[in-house]
N, CA, C and O atoms as a GROMACS GRO file, in nm:
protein
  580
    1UNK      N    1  -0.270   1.173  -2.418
    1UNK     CA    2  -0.390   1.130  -2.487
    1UNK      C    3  -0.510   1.219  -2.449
    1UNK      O    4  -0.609   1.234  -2.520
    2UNK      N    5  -0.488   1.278  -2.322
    2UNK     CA    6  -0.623   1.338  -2.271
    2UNK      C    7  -0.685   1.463  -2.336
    2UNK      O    8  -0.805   1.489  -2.333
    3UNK      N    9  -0.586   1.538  -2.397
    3UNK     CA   10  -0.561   1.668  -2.499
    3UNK      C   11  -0.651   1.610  -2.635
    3UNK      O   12  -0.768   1.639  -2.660
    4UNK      N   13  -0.567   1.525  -2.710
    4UNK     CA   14  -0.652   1.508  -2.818
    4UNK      C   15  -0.813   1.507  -2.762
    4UNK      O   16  -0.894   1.599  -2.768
    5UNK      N   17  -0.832   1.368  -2.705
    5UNK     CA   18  -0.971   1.343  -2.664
    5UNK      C   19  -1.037   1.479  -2.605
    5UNK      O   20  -1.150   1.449  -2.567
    6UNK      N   21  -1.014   1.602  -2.584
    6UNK     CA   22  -1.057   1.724  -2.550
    6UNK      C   23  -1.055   1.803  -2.656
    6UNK      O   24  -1.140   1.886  -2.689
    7UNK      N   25  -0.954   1.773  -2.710
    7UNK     CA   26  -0.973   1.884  -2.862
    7UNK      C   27  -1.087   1.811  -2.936
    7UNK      O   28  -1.190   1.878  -2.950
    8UNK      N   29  -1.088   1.723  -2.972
    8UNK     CA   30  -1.193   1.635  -3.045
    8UNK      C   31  -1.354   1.686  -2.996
    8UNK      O   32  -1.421   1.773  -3.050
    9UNK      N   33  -1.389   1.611  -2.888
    9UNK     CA   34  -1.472   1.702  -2.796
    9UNK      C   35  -1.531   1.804  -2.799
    9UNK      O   36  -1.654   1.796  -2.794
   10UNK      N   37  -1.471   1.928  -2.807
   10UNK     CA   38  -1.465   2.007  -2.762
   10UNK      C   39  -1.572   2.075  -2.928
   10UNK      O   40  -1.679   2.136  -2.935
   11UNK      N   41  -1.466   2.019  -3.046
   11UNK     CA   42  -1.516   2.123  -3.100
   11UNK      C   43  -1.659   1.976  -3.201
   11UNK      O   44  -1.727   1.996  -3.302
   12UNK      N   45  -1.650   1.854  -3.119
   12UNK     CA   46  -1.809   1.810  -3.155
   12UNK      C   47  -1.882   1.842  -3.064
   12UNK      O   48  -1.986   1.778  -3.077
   13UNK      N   49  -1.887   1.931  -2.947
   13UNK     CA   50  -1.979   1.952  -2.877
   13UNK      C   51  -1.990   2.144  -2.964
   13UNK      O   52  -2.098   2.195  -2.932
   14UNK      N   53  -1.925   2.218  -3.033
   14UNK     CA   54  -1.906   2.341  -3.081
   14UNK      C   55  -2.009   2.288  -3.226
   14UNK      O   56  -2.106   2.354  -3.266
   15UNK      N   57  -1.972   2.187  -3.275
   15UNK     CA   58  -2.038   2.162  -3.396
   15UNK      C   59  -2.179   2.158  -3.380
   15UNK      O   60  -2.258   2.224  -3.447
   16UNK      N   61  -2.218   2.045  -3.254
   16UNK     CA   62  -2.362   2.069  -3.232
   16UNK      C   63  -2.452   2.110  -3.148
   16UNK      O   64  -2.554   2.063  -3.098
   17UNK      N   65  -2.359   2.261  -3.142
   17UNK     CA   66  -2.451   2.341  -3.101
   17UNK      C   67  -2.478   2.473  -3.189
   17UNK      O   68  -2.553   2.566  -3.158
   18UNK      N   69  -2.411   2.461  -3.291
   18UNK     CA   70  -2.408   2.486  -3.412
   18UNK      C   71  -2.482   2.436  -3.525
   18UNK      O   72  -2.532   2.492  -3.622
   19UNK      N   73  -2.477   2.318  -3.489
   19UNK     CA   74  -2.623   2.202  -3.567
   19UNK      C   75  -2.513   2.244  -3.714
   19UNK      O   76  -2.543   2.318  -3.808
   20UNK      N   77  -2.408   2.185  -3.697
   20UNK     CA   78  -2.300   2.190  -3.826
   20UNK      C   79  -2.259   2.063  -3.830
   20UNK      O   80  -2.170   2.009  -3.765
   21UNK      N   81  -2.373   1.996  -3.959
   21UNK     CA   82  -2.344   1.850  -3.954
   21UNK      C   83  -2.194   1.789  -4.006
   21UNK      O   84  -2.133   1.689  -3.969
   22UNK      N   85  -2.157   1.898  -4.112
   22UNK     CA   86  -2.040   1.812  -4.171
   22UNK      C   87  -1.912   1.848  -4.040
   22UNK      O   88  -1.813   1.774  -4.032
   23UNK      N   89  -1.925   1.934  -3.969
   23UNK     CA   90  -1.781   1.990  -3.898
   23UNK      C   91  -1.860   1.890  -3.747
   23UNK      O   92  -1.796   1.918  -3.646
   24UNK      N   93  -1.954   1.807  -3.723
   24UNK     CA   94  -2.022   1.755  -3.635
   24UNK      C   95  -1.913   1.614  -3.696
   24UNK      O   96  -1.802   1.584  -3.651
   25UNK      N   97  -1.967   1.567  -3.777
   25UNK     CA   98  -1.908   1.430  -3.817
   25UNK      C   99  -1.767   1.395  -3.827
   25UNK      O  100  -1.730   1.280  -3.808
   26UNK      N  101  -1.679   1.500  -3.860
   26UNK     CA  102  -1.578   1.510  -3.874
   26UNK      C  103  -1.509   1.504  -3.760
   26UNK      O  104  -1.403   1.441  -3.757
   27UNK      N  105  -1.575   1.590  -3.614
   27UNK     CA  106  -1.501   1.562  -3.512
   27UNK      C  107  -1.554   1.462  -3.408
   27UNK      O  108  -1.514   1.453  -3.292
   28UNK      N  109  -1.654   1.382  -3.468
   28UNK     CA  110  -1.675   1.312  -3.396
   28UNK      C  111  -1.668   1.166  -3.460
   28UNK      O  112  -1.725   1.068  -3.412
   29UNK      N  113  -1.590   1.164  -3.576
   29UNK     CA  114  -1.477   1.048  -3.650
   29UNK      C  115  -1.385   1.052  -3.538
   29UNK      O  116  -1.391   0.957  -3.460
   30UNK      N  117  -1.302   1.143  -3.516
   30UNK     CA  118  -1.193   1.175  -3.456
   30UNK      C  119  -1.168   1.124  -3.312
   30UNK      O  120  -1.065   1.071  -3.268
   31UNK      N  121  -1.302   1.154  -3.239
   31UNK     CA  122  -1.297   1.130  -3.119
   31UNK      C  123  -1.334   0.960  -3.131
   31UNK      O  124  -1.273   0.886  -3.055
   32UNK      N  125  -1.425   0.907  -3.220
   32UNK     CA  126  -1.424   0.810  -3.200
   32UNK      C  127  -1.321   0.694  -3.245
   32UNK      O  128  -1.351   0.575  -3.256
   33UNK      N  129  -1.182   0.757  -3.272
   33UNK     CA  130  -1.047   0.645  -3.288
   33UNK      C  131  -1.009   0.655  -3.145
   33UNK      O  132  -0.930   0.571  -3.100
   34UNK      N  133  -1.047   0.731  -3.084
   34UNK     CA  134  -0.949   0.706  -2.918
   34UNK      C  135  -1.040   0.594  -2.880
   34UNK      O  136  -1.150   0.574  -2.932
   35UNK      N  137  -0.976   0.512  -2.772
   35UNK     CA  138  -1.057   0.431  -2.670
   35UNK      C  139  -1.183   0.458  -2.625
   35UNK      O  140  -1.189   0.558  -2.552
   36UNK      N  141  -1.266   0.411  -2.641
   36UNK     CA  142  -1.452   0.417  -2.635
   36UNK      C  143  -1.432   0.428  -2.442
   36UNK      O  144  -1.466   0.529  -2.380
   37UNK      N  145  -1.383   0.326  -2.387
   37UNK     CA  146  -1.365   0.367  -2.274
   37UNK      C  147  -1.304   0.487  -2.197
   37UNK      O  148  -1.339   0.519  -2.083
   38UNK      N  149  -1.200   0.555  -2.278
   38UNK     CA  150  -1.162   0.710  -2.205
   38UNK      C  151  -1.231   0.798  -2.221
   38UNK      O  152  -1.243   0.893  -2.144
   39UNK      N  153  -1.326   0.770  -2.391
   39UNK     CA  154  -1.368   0.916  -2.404
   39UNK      C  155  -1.538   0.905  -2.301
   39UNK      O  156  -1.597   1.001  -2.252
   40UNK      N  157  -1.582   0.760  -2.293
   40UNK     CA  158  -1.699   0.734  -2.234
   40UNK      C  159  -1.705   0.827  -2.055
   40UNK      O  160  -1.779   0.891  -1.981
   41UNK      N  161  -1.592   0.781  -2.064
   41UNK     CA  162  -1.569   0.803  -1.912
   41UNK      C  163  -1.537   0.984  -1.895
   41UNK      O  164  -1.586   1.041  -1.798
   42UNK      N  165  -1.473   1.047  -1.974
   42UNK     CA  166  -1.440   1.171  -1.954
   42UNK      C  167  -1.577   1.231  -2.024
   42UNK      O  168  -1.592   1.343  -1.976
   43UNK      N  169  -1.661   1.210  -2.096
   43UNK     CA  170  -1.782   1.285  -2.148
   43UNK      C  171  -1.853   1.246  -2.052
   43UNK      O  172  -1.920   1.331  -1.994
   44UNK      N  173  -1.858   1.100  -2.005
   44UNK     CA  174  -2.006   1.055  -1.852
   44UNK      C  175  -1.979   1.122  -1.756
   44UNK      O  176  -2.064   1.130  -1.666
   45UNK      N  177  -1.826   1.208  -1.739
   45UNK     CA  178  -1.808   1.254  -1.574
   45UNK      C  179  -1.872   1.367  -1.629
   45UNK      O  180  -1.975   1.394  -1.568
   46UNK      N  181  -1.846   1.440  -1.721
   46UNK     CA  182  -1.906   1.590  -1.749
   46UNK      C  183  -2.061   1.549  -1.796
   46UNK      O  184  -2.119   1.658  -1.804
   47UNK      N  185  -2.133   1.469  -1.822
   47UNK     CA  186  -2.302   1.457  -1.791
   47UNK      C  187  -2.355   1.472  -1.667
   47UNK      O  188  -2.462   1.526  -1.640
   48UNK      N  189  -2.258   1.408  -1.573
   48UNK     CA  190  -2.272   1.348  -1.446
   48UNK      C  191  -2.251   1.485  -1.352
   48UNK      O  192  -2.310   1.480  -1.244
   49UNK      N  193  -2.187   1.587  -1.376
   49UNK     CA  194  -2.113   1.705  -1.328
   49UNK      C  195  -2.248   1.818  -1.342
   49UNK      O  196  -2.316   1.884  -1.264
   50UNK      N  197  -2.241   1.797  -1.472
   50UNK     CA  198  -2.360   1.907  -1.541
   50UNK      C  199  -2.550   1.866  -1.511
   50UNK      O  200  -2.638   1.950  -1.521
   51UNK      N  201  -2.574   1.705  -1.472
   51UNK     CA  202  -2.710   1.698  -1.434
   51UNK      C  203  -2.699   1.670  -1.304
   51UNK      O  204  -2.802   1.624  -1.257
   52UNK      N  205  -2.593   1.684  -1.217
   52UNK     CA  206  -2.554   1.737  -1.056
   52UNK      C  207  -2.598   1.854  -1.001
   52UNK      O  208  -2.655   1.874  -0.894
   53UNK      N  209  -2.546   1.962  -1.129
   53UNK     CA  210  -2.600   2.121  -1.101
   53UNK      C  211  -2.695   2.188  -1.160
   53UNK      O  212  -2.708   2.310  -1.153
   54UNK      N  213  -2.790   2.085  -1.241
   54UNK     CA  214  -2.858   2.108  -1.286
   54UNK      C  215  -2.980   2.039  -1.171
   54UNK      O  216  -3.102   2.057  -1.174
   55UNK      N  217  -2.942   1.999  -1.124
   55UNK     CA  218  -3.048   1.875  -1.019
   55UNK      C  219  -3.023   1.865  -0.868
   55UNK      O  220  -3.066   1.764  -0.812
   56UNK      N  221  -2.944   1.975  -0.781
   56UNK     CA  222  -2.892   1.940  -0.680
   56UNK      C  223  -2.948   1.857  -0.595
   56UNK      O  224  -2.874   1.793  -0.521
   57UNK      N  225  -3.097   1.840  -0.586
   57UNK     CA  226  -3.106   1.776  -0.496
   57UNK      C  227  -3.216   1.627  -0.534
   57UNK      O  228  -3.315   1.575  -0.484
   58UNK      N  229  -3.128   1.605  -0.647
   58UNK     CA  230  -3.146   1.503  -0.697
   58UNK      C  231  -3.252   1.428  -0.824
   58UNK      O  232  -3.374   1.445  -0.835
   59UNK      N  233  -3.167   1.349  -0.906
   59UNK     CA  234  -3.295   1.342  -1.030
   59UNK      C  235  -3.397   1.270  -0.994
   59UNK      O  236  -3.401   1.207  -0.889
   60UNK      N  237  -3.503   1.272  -1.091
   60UNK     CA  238  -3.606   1.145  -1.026
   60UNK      C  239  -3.640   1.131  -1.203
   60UNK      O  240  -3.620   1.204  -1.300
   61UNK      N  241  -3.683   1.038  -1.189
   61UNK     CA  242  -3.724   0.954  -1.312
   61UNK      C  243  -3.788   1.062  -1.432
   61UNK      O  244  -3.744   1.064  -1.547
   62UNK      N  245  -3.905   1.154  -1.383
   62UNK     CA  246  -3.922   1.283  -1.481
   62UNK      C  247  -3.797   1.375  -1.527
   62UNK      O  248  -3.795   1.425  -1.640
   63UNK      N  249  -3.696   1.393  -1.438
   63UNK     CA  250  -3.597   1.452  -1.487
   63UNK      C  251  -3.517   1.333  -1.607
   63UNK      O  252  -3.490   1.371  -1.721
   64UNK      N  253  -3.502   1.260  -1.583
   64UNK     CA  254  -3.448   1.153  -1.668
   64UNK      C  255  -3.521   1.161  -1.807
   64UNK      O  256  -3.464   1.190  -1.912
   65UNK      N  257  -3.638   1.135  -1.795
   65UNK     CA  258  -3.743   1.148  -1.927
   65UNK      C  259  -3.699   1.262  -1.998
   65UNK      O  260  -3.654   1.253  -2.112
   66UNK      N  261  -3.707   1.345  -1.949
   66UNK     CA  262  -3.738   1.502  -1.962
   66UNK      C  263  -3.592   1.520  -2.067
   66UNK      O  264  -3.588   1.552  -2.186
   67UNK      N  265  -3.504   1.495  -1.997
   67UNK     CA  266  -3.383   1.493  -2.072
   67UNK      C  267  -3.349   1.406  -2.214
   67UNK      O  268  -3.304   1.436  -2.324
   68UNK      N  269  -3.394   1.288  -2.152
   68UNK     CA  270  -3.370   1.258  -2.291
   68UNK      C  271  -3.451   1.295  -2.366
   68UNK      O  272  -3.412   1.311  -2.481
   69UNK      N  273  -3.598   1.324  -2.335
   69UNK     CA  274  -3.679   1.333  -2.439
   69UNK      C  275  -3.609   1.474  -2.505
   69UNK      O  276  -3.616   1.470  -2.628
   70UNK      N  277  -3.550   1.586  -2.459
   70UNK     CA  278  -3.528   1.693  -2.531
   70UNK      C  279  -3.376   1.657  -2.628
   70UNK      O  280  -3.354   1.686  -2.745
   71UNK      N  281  -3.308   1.602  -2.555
   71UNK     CA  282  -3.193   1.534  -2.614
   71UNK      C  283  -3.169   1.480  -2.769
   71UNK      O  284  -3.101   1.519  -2.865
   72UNK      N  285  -3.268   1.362  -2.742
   72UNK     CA  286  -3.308   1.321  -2.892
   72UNK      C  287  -3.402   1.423  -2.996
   72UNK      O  288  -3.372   1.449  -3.113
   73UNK      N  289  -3.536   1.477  -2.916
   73UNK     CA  290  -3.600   1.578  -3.034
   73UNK      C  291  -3.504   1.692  -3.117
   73UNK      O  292  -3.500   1.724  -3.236
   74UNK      N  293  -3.412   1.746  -2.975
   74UNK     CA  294  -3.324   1.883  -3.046
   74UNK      C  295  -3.235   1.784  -3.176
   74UNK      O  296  -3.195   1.835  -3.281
   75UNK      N  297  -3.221   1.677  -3.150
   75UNK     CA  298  -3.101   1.606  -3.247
   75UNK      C  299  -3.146   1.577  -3.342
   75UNK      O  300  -3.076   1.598  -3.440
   76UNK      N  301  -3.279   1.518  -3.364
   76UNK     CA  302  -3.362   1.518  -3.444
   76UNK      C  303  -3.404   1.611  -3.556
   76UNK      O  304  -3.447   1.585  -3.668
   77UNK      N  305  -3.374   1.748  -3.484
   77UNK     CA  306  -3.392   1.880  -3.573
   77UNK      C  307  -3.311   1.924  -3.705
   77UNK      O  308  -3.351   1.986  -3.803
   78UNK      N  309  -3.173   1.864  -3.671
   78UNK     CA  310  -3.137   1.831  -3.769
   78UNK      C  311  -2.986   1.672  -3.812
   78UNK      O  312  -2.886   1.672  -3.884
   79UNK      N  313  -3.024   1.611  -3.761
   79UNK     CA  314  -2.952   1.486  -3.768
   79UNK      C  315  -3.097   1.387  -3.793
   79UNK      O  316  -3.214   1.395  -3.756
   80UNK      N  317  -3.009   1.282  -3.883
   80UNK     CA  318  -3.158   1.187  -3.947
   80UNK      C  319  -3.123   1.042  -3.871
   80UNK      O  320  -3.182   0.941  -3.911
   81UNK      N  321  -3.020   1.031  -3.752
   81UNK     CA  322  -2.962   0.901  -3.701
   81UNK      C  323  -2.960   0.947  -3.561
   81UNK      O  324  -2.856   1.000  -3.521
   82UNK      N  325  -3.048   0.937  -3.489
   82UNK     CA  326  -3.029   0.956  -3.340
   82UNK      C  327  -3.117   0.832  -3.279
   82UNK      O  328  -3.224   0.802  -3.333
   83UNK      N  329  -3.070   0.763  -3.169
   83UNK     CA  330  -3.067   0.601  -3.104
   83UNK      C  331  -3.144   0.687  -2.960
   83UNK      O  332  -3.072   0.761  -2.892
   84UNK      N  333  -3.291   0.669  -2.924
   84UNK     CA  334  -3.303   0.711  -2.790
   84UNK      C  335  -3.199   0.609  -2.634
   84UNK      O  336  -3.151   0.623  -2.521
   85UNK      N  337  -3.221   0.509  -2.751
   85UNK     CA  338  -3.179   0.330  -2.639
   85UNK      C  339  -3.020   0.417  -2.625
   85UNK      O  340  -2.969   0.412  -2.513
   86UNK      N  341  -2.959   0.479  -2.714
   86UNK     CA  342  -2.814   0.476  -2.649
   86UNK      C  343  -2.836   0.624  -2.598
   86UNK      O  344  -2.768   0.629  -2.496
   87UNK      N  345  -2.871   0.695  -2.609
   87UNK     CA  346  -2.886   0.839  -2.526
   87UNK      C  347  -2.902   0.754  -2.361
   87UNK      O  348  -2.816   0.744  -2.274
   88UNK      N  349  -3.028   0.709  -2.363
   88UNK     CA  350  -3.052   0.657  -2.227
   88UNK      C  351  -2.975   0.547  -2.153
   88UNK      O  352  -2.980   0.526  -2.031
   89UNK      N  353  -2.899   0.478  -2.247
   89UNK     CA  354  -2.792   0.371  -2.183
   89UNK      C  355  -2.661   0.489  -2.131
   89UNK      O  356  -2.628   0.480  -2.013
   90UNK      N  357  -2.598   0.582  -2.203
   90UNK     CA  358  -2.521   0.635  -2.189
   90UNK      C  359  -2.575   0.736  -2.080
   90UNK      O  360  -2.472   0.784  -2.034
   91UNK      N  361  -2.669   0.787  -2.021
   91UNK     CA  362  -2.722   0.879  -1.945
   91UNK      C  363  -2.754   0.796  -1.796
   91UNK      O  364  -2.762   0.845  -1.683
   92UNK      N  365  -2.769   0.642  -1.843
   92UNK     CA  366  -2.758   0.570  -1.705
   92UNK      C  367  -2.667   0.561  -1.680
   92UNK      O  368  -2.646   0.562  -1.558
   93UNK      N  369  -2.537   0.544  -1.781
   93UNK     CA  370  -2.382   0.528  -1.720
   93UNK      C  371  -2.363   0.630  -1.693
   93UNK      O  372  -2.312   0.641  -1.581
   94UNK      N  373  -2.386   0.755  -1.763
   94UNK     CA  374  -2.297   0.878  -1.654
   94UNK      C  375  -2.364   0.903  -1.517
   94UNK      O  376  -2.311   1.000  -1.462
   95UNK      N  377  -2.463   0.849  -1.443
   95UNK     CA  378  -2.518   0.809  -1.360
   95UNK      C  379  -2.481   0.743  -1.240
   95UNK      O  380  -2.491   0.779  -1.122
   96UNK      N  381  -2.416   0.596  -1.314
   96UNK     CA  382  -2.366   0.508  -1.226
   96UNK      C  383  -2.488   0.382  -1.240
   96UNK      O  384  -2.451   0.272  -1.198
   97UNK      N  385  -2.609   0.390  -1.288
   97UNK     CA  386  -2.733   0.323  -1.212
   97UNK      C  387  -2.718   0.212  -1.341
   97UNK      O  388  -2.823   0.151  -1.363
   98UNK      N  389  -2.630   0.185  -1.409
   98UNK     CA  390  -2.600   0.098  -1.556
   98UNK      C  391  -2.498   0.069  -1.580
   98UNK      O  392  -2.413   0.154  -1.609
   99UNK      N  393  -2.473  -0.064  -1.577
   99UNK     CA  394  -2.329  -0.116  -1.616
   99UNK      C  395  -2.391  -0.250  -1.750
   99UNK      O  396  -2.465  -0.347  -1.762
  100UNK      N  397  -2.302  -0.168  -1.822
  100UNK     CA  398  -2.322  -0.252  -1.932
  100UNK      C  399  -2.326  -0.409  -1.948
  100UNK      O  400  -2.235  -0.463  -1.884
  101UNK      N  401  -2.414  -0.502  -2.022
  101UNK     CA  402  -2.387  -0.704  -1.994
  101UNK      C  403  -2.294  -0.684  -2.100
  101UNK      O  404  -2.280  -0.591  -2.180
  102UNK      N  405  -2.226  -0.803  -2.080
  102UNK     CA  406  -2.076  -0.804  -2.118
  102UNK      C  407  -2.131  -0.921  -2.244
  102UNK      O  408  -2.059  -0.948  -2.340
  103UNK      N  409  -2.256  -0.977  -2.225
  103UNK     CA  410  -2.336  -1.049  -2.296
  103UNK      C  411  -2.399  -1.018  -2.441
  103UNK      O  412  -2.422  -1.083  -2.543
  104UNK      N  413  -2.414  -0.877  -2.395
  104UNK     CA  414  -2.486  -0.798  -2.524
  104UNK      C  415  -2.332  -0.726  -2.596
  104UNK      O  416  -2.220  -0.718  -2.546
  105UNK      N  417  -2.375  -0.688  -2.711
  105UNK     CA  418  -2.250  -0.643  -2.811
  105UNK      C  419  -2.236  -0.564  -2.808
  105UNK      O  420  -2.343  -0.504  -2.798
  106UNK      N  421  -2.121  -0.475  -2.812
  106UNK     CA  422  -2.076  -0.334  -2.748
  106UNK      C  423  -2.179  -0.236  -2.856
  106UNK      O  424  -2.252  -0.271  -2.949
  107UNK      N  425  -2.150  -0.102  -2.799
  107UNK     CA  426  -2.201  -0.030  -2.940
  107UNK      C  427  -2.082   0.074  -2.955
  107UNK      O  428  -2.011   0.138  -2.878
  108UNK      N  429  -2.099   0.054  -3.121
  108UNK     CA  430  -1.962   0.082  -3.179
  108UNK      C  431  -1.948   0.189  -3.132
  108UNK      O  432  -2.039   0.254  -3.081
  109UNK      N  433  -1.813   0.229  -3.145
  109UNK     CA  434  -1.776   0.384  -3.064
  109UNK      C  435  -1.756   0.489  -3.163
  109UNK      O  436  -1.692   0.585  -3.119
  110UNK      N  437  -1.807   0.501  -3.323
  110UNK     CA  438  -1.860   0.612  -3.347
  110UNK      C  439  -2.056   0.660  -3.314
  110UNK      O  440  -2.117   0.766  -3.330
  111UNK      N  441  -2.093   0.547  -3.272
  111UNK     CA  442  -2.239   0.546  -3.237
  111UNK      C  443  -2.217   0.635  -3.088
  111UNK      O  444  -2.236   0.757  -3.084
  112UNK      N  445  -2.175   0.552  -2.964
  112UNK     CA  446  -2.128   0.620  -2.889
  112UNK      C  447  -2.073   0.729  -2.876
  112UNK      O  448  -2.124   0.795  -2.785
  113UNK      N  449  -2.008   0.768  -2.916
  113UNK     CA  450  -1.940   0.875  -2.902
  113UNK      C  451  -2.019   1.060  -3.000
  113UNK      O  452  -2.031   1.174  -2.956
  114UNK      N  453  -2.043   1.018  -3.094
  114UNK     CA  454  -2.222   1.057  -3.159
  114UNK      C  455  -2.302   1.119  -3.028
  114UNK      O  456  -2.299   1.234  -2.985
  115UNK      N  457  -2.374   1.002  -2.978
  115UNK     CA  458  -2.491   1.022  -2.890
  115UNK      C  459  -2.407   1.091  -2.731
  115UNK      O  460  -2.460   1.177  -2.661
  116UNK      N  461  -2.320   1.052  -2.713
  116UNK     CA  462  -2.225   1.107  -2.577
  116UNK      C  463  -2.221   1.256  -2.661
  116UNK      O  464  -2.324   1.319  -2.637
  117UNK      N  465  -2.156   1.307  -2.725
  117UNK     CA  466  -2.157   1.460  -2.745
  117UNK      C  467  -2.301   1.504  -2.739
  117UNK      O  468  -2.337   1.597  -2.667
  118UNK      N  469  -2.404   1.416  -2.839
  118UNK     CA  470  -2.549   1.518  -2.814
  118UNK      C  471  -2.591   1.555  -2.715
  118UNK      O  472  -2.666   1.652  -2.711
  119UNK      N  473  -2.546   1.470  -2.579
  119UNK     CA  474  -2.607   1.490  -2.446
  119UNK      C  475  -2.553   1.607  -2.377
  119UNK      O  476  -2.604   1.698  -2.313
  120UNK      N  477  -2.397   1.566  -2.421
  120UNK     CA  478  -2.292   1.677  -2.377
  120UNK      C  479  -2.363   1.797  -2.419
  120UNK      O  480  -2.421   1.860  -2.331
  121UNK      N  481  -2.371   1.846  -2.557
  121UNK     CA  482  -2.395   1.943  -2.580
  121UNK      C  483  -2.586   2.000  -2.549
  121UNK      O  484  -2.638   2.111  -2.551
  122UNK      N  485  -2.634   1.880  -2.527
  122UNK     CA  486  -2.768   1.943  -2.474
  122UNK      C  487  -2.766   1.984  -2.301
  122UNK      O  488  -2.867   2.035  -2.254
  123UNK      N  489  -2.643   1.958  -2.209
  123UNK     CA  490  -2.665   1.975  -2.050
  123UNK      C  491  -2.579   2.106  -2.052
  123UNK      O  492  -2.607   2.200  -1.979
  124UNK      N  493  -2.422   2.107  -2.182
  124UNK     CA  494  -2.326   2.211  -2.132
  124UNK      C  495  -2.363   2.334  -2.242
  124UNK      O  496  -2.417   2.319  -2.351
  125UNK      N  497  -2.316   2.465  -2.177
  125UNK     CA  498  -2.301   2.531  -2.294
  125UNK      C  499  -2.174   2.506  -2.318
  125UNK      O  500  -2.093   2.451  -2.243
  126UNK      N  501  -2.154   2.555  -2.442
  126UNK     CA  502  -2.066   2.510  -2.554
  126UNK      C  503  -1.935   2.615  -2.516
  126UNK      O  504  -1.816   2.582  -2.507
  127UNK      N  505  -1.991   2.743  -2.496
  127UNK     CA  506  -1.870   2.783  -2.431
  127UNK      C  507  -1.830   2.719  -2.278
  127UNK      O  508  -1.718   2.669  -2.266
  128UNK      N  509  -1.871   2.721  -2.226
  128UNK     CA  510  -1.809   2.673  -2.098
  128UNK      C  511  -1.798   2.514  -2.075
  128UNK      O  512  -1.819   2.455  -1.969
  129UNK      N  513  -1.757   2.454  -2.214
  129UNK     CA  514  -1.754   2.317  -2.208
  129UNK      C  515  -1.570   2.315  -2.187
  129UNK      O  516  -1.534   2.205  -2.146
  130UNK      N  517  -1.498   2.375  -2.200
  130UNK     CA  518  -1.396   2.380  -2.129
  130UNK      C  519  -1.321   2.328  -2.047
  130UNK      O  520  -1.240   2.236  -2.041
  131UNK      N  521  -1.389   2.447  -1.952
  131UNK     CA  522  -1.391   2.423  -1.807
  131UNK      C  523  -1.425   2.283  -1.740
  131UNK      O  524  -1.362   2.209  -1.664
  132UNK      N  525  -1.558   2.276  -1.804
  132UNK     CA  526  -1.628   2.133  -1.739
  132UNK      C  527  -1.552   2.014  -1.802
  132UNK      O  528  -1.583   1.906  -1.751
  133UNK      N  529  -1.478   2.009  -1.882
  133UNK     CA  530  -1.370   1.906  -1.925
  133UNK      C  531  -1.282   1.907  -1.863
  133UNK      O  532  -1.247   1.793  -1.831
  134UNK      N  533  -1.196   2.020  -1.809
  134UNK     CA  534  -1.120   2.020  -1.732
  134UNK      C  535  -1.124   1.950  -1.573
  134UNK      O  536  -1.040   1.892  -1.506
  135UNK      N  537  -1.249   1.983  -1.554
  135UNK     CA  538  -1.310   1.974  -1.380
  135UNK      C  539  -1.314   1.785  -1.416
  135UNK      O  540  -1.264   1.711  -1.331
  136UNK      N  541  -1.357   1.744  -1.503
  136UNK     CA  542  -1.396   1.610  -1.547
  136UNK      C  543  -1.242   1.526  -1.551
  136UNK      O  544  -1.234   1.406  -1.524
  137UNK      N  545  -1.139   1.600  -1.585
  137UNK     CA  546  -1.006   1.547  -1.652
  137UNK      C  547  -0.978   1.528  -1.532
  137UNK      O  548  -0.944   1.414  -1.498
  138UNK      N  549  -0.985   1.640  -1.426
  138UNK     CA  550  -0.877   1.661  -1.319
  138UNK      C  551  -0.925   1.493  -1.175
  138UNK      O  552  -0.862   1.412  -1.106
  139UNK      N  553  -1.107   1.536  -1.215
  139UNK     CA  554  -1.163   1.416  -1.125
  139UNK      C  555  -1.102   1.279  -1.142
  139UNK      O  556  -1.046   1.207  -1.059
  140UNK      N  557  -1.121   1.265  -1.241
  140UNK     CA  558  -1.102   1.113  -1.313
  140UNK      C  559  -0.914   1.144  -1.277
  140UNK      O  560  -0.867   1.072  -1.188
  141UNK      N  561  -0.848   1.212  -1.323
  141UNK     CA  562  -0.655   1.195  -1.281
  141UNK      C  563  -0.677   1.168  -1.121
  141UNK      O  564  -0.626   1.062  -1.086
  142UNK      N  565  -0.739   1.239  -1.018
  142UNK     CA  566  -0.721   1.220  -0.897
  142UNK      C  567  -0.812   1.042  -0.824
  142UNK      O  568  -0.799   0.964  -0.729
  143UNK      N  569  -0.873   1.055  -0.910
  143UNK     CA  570  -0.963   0.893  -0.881
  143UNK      C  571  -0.867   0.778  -0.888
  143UNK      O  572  -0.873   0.669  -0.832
  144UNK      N  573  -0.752   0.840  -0.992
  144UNK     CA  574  -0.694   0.764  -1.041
  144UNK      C  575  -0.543   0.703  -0.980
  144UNK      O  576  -0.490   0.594  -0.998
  145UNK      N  577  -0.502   0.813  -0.907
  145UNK     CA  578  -0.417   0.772  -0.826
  145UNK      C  579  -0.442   0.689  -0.720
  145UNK      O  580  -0.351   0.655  -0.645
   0.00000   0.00000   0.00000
């Protein structure tokens, strides 16, 4: 399963950085039939990876802003449906500092999975999103044992 959910990925994080809405939507239909929870978790480790080395010695609340605020404007540039509330819910989970109420209603996992690539593709470059999937795959298999 981990292949598809990387091919999928891979080329909605290629689409928007490309700002190629129809080849954007298309693979990010795709990604959003897998489990909202695998792909959440393998795109939050690579947010989590990428504002690590982007931040070594740690975020503080302006870095947080800062991000999303560029996050949503670049998406904005050309997408007419971008959610700041789920950029920043999903940017606290790849975090750790947010666990979702089990109270409130999920958000659907083409919404998710949408706003999880914009972030993706606003922290990684697009070529070396790869790699950082890989480094993300291998974490999460060894967590897992």
């Amino acid at each position: 399963m981990a292949r598809p959910i990387a091919d999928a990925a891979a080329d909605a994080v290629e689409a928007a950085a490309e700002r190629d809405r129809e080849a954007f939507d298309t693979a990010v239909g795709r990604l959003a039939g897998f489990d909202v929870a695998q792909v959440g978790l393998l795109l939050g480790t690579v947010v989590r990876h990428a504002l690590e080395e982007r931040h070594p010695d740690g975020l503080d609340s302006d870095d947080v802003r800062d991000t999303l605020t560029a996050v949503v404007s670049r998406a904005l540039e050309w997408l007419d449906t971008v959610d700041p509330q789920v950029v920043l819910l999903l940017l606290a989970g790849a975090l750790g500092v947010h666990e979702p109420d089990p109270d409130d209603p999920p958000v659907k996992a083409d919404v998710s999975a949408r706003h999880a690539v914009l972030l993706v593709a606003h922290l990684v470059d697009a070529g070396g999103f790869a790699t950082r999937l890989e480094r993300a795959a291998r974490e999460l298999a060894q967590n897992a044992e």
